[in-house]
C-alpha positions as CSV (number, residue, x, y, z in Angstrom):
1,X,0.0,0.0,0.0
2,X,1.0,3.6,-0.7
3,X,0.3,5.6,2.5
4,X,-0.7,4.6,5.9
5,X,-2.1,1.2,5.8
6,X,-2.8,0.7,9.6
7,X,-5.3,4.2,11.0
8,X,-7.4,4.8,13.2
9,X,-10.9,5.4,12.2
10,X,-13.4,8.2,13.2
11,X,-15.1,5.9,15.7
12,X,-11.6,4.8,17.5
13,X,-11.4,1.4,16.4
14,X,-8.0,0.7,14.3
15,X,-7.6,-1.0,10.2
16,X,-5.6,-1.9,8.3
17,X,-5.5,-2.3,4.9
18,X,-3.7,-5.3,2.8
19,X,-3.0,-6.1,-0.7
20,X,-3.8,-10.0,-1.4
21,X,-3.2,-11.0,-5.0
22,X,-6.4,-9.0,-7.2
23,X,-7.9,-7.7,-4.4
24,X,-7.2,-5.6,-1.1
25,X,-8.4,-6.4,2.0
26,X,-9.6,-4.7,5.0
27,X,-9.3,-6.2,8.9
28,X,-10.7,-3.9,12.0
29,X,-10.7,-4.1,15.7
30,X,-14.2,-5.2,16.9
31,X,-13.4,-2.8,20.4
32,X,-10.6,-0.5,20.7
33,X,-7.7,-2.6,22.0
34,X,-9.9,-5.7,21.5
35,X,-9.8,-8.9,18.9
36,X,-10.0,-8.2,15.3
37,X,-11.9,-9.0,12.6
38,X,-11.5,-11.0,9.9
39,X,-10.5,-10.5,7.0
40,X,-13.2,-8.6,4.3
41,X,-12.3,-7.8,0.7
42,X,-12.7,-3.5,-0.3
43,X,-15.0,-2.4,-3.2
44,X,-16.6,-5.9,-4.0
45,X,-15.6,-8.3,-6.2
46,X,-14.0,-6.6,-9.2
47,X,-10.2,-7.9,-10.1
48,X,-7.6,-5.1,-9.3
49,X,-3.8,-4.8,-10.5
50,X,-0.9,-4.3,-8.5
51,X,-0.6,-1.1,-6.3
52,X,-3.1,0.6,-4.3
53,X,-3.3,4.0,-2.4
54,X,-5.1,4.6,0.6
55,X,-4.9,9.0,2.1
56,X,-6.9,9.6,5.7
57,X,-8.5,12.8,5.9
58,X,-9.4,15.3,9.0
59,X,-12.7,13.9,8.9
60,X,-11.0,9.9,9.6
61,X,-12.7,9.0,6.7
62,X,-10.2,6.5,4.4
63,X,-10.1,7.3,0.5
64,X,-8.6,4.3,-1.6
65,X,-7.6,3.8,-4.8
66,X,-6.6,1.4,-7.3
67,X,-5.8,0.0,-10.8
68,X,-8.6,-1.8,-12.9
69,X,-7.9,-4.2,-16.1
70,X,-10.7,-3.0,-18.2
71,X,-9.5,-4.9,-21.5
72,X,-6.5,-6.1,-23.2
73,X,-3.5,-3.6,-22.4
74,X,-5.7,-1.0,-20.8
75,X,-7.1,-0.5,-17.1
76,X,-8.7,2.4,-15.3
77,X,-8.6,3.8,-11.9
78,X,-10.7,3.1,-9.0
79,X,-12.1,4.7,-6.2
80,X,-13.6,3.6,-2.4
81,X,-14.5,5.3,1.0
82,X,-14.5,3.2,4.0
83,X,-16.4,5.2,6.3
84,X,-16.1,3.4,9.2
85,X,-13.7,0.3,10.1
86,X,-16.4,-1.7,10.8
87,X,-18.4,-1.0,8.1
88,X,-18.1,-2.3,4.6
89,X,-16.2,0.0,2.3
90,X,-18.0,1.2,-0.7
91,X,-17.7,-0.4,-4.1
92,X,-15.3,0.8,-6.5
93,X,-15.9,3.1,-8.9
94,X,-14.2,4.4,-11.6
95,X,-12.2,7.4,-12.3
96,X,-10.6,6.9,-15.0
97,X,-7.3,7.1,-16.6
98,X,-4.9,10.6,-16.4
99,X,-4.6,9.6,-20.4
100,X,-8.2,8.8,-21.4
101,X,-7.3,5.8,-21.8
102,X,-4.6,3.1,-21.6
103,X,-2.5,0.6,-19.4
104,X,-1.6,0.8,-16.0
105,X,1.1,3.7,-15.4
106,X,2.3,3.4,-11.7
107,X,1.4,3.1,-8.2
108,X,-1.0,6.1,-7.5
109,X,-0.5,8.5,-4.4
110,X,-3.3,9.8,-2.2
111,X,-4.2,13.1,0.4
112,X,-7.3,14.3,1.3
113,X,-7.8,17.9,2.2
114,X,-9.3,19.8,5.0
115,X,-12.7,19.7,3.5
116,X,-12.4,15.8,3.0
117,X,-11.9,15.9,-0.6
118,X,-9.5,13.6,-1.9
119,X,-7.0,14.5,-4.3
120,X,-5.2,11.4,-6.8
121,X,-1.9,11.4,-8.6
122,X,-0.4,9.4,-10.7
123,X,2.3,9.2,-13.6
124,X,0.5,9.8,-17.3
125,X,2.4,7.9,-20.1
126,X,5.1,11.0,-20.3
127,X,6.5,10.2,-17.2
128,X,5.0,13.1,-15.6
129,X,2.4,13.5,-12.7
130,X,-0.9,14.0,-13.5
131,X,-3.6,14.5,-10.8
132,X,-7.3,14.2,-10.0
133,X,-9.4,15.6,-7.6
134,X,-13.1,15.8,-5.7
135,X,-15.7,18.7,-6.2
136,X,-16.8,19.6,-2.9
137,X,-20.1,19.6,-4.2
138,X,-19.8,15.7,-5.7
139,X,-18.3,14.0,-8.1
140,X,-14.7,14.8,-9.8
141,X,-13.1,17.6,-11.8
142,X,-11.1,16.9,-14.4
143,X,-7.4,15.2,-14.9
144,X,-4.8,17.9,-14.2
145,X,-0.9,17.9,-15.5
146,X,1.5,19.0,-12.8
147,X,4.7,18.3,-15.5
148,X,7.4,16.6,-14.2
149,X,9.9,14.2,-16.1
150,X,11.2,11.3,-15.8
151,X,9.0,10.6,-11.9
152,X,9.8,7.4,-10.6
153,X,7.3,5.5,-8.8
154,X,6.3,5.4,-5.4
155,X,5.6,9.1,-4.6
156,X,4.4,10.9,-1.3
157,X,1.5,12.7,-1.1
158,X,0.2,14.3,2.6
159,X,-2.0,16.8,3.6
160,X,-0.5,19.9,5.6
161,X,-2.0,20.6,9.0
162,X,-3.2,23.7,7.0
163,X,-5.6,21.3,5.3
164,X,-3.6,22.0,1.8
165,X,-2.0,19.6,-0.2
166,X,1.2,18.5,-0.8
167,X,3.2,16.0,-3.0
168,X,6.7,14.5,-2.9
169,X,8.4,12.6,-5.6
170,X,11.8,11.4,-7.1
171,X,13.0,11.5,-10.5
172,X,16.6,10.8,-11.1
173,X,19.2,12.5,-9.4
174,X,16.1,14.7,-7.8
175,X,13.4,15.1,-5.3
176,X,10.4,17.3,-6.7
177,X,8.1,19.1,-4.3
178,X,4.0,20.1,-5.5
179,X,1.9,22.3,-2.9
180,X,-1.2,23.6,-3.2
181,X,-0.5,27.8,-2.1
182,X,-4.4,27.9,-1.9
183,X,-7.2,25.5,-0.5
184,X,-8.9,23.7,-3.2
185,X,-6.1,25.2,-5.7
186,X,-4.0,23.0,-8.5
187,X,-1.2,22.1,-6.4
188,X,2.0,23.8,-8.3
189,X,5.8,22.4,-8.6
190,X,7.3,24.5,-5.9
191,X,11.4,22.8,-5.9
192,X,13.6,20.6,-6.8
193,X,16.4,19.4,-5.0
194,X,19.3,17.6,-6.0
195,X,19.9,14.8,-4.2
196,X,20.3,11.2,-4.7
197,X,17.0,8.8,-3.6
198,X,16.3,5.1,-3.2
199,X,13.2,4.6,-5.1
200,X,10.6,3.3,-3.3
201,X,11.3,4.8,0.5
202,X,9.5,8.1,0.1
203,X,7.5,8.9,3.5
204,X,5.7,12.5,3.9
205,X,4.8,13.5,7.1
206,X,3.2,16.8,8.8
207,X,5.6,18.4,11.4
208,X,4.2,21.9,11.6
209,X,1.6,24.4,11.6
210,X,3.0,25.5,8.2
211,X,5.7,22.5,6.9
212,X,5.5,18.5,6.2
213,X,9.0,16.9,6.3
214,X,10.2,14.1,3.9
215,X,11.8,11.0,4.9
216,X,13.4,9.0,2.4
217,X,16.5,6.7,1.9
218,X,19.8,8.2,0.1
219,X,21.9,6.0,-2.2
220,X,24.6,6.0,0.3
221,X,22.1,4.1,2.5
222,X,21.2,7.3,5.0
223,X,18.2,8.0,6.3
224,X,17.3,12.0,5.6
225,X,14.8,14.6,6.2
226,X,14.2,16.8,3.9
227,X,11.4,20.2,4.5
228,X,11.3,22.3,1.2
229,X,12.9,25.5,2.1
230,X,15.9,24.3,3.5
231,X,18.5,21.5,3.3
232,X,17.9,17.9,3.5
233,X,19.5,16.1,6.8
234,X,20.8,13.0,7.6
235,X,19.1,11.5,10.8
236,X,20.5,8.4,10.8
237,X,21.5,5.5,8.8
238,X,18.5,3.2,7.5
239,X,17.8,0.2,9.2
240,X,16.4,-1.5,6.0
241,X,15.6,-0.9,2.2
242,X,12.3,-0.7,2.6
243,X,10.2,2.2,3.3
244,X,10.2,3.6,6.9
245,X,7.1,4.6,8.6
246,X,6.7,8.2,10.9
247,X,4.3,9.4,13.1
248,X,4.2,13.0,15.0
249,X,3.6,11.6,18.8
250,X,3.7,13.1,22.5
251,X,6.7,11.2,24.4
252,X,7.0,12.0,28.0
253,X,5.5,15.6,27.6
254,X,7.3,15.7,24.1
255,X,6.3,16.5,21.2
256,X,8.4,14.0,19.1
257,X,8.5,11.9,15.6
258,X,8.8,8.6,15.9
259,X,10.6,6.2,13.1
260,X,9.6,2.8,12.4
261,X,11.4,0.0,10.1
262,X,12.1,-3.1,9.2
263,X,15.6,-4.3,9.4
264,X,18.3,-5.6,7.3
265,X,18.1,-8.7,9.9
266,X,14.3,-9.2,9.8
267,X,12.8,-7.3,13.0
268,X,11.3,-3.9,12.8
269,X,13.4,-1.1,14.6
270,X,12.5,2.2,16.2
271,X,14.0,5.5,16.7
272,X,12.4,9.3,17.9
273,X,14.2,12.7,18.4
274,X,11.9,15.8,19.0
275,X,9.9,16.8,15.5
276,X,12.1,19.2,13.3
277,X,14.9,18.8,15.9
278,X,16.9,16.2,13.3
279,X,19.9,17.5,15.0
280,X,19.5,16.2,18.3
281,X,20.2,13.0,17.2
282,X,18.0,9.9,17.3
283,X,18.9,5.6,17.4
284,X,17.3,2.7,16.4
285,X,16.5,0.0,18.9
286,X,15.2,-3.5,17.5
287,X,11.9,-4.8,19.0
288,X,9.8,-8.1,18.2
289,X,10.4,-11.6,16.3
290,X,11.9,-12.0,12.9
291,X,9.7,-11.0,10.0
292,X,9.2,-11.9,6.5
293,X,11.0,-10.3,3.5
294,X,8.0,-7.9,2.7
295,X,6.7,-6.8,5.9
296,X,6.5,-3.7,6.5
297,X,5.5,-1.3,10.2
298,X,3.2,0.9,10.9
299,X,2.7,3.7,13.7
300,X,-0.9,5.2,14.8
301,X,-2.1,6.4,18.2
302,X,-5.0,4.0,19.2
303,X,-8.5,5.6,20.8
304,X,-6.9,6.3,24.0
305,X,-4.1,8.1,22.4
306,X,-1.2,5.5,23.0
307,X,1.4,4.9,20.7
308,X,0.9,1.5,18.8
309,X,3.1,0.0,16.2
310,X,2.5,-3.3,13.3
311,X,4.1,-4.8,11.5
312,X,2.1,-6.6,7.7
313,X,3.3,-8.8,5.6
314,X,0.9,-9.0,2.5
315,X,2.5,-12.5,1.3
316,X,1.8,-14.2,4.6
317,X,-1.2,-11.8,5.7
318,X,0.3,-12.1,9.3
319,X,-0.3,-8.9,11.4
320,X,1.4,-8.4,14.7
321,X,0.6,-5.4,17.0
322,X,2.2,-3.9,20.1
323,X,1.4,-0.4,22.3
324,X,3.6,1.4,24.3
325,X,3.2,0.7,27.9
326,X,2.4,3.1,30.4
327,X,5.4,4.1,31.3
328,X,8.4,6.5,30.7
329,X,10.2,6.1,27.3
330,X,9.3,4.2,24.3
331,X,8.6,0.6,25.9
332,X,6.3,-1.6,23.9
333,X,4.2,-4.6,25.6
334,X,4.6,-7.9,23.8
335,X,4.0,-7.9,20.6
336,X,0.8,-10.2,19.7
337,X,-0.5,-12.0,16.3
338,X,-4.2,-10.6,15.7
């Protein structure tokens, strides 16, 4: 999935949201901190290609978003709300294709902004970005092209806590920032930086009133933060080649950002400093038992506003959860298979 697979929803209860072969499934907590659900399958039963997208907005609400084999060499986007985790998600329906028509072009990226409209993007055939986004009063506008050249997959897109939206993605030898300067506006290409980038470990996050930071892996194998504006810094080196997850958290009266990642030896790893503070330093400590080759962690605050990490594996399905305990510091409980 591209975004936070594991939320919480607007009635407190946590999802999560996993790829399985043509289809992507959905599990919930049946009480916060409770037993989960099993296993239900989003947007009924139409076949779905590789790569979906899932963006959270203000309102809790989920917006996903997926790729559709509509005939021989050509496939359409899709579109679901899941309301509630408990509830069944909508059934897809289309949105079509940032070229008219055609085959599947990359993994698509989604934010939804302060008015709970969700905004799409996704490459077009030119290897730019092209985007897509709600009317407030229903329905969908028409495809936009932001430009862009040669984007690579896997890009970032968040919402600022200004409610505008923002996008992050990597083309060679560059990261290339979009922002909306208006709510509700086309988002604009603001920067680019030169820098080199792992593709595939783009993670946006909000860190400010006015500023979202970018995590993302270097070629050298460093872990760096990046807010457009200024310089991108190295907070430490990456404990895996995967993506790593962040979430903005209170620590012991702190207001902190806290790292999650799977590691080069198969466990997921943690690491906080205080958020926009990259300079302070931060370490990763290794938690929980060995994990297979595509899980991945998550990090959400449950209804009662405690810290609680997952790790997913969409080849094995296996999720495991752990919360911080009441205590000082970062200590988790046990981790536990739900």
């Amino acid at each position: 999935m591209n975004g936070d697979w594991l939320i919480r929803g607007r009635d407190g209860l946590l999802s999560v949201y996993l790829p399985a072969g043509d289809a992507l499934l959905c599990r919930a907590e049946r009480l916060p901190g409770g037993s989960w659900e099993t296993a239900r399958t989003v947007g009924g039963d139409g076949k779905l290609l590789a790569g979906a997208a899932v963006g959270q907005g203000a309102d809790r609400y989920a917006h996903l978003v997926a790729w559709r084999q509509t005939g021989a060499g050509e496939a359409d986007l899709v579109h679901s709300t899941h309301y509630r985790p408990r509830l069944a998600p909508l059934d897809w329906q289309p949105i079509g294709h940032p070229n008219k028509k055609g085959a599947r072009t990359a993994t698509p990226a989604v934010a939804v902004d302060a008015r709970g409209r969700a905004h799409v993007f996704v490459l077009n055939r030119g290897g730019g970005v092209s985007m897509l986004a709600q009317k407030e009063t229903g329905g969908w506008g028409a495809w936009c092209d932001l430009k862009g050249r040669s984007v690579q997959d896997g890009m970032a897109a968040v919402t600022g806590e200004s409610g505008r939206v923002e996008l992050y993605a990597a083309a060679p030898g560059t990261l290339l920032h979009w922002r909306q300067e208006e709510a509700g506006e086309q988002p604009v290409l603001a920067e680019r930086l030169e820098t080199s980038v792992r593709p595939g470990t783009l993670h946006a996050l909000a860190t400010s009133a006015e500023e979202t930071t970018l995590f993302y892996t270097d070629e050298s194998g460093d872990l760096c933060a990046w807010r457009p504006g200024g310089k991108p810094v190295t907070v430490l080196p990456a404990a895996g080649p995967g993506p790593v997850a962040a979430l903005r958290c209170e620590l012991d009266g702190h207001d902190c950002t806290l790292l999650a990642q799977r590691t080069e030896g198969g466990r997921v790893a943690f690491a906080a400093y205080p958020t926009q503070e990259e300079s302070a330093g931060a370490w990763w400590t290794e938690s929980g038992p060995l994990l297979a080759a595509d899980a991945e962690a998550g990090l959400v605050t449950d209804a009662d506003g405690r810290v609680t990490a997952a790790t997913l594996s969409p080849s094995t399905g296996r999720l495991l959860l752990a919360r911080r305990k009441n205590e000082p510091g970062l200590a988790l409980e046990a981790w536990r298979e739900v």
